[in-house]
N, C-alpha and C positions, 0 to 999 in steps of 0.2 A: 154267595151273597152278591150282588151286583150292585156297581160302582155306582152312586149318587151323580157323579159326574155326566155318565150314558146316559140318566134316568129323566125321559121328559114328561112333560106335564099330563097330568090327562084331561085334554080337553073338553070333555065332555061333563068333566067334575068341577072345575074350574068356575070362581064366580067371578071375580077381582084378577086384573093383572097383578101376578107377583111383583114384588120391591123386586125380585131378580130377575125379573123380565121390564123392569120399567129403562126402557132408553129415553136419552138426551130430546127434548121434544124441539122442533123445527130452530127456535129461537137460541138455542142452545147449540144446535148441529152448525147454524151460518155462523158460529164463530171459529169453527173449525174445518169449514169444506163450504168451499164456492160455490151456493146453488145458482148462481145464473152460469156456470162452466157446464157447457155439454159434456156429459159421458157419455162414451155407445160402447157396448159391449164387443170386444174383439170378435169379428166373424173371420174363420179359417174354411178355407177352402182347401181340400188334401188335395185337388191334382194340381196345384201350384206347387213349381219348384222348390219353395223355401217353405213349404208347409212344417216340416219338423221344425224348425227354428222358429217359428211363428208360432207351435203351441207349446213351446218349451219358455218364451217369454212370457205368452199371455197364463201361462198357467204362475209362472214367479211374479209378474205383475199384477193380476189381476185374480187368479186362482177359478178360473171358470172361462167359457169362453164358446162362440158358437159356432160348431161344425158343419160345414157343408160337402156334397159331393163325397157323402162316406159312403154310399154305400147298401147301407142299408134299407131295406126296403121301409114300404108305405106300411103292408101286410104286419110287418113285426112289430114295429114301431109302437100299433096301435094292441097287438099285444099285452106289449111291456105295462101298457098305459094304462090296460083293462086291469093288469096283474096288479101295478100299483094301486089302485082303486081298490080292487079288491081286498088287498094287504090293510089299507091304512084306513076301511071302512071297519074291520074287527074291532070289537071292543077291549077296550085296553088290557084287562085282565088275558088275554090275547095274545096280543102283541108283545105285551110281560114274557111270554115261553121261551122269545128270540132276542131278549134284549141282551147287550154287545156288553162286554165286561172290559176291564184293562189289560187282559189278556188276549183277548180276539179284535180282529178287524173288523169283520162283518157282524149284522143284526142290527136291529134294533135299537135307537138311540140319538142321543141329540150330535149336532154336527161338531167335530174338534176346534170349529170356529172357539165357542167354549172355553180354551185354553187361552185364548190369546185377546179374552174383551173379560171385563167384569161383568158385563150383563149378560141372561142366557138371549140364544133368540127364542122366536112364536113359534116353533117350528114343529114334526119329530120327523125321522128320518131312518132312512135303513141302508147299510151299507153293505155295498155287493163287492167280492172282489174274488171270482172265480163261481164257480156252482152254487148260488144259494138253497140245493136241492134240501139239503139237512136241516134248514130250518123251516122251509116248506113242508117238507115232514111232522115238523113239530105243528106247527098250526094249522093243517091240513090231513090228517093221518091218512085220510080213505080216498082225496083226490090229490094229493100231491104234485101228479102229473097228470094234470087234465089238461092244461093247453102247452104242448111244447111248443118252446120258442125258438122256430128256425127258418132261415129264411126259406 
């Protein structure tokens, strides 16, 4: 049975925002966060020296952050990006075969943000942490590996 917590919306069912997707609206947020304060998203460059200690703050600060000078190529990239499209163009009934329980890390699922706001976000999401070949399998039976991703 799959945790209520993982479980996001399906958008495409969706007529109304949920009460648990309704956030604080602009006039409500300026009592709590500075909008005339510039934020910019930490950009990390790995061949700088302190690059480790840069994404070891920005990820405890800020939990996200933008990589430069990794690496990876152009080729892949757009891969990753076809593959996501592909993934989160499925129909939800779909996407359901992979969705992340309280036992696993990966699949299917709304972000752990979650735990830590009372409201959900807009979102859904799929969490990768090592091969997510096995759930390509599940939603994909007969092409699974149709585009490998390597550089």
């Amino acid at each position: 049975m799959a945790d209520k917590e993982f479980l996001p919306l399906d958008f495409n069912s969706v007529q109304t925002v949920p009460e648990s997707h309704l956030w604080p609206d602009s006039d409500e947020l300026s009592s709590v966060i500075d909008l005339d304060e510039k934020i910019s998203l930490p950009s990390i460059d790995l061949l700088d020296d302190g690059a480790s200690e840069l994404l070891g703050r920005a990820c405890e600060q800020w939990g996200m952050f933008q990589l430069t000078n990794h690496g990876i190529s152009k080729t892949l990239i757009a891969k990753m990006e076809e593959e996501a499209r592909r993934l989160f163009t499925l129909p939800a009934k779909e996407k359901m075969k992979t969705l992340r329980s309280a036992d696993r890390v990966t699949g299917y699922g709304t972000a752990v943000i979650s735990k830590y706001h009372s409201k959900c976000m807009w979102h859904e999401g799929f969490t990768i942490l090592g091969s997510p070949a096995d759930d390509a399998k599940k939603l994909w039976p007969s092409d699974s590996k149709r585009v490998p991703l390597s550089n």
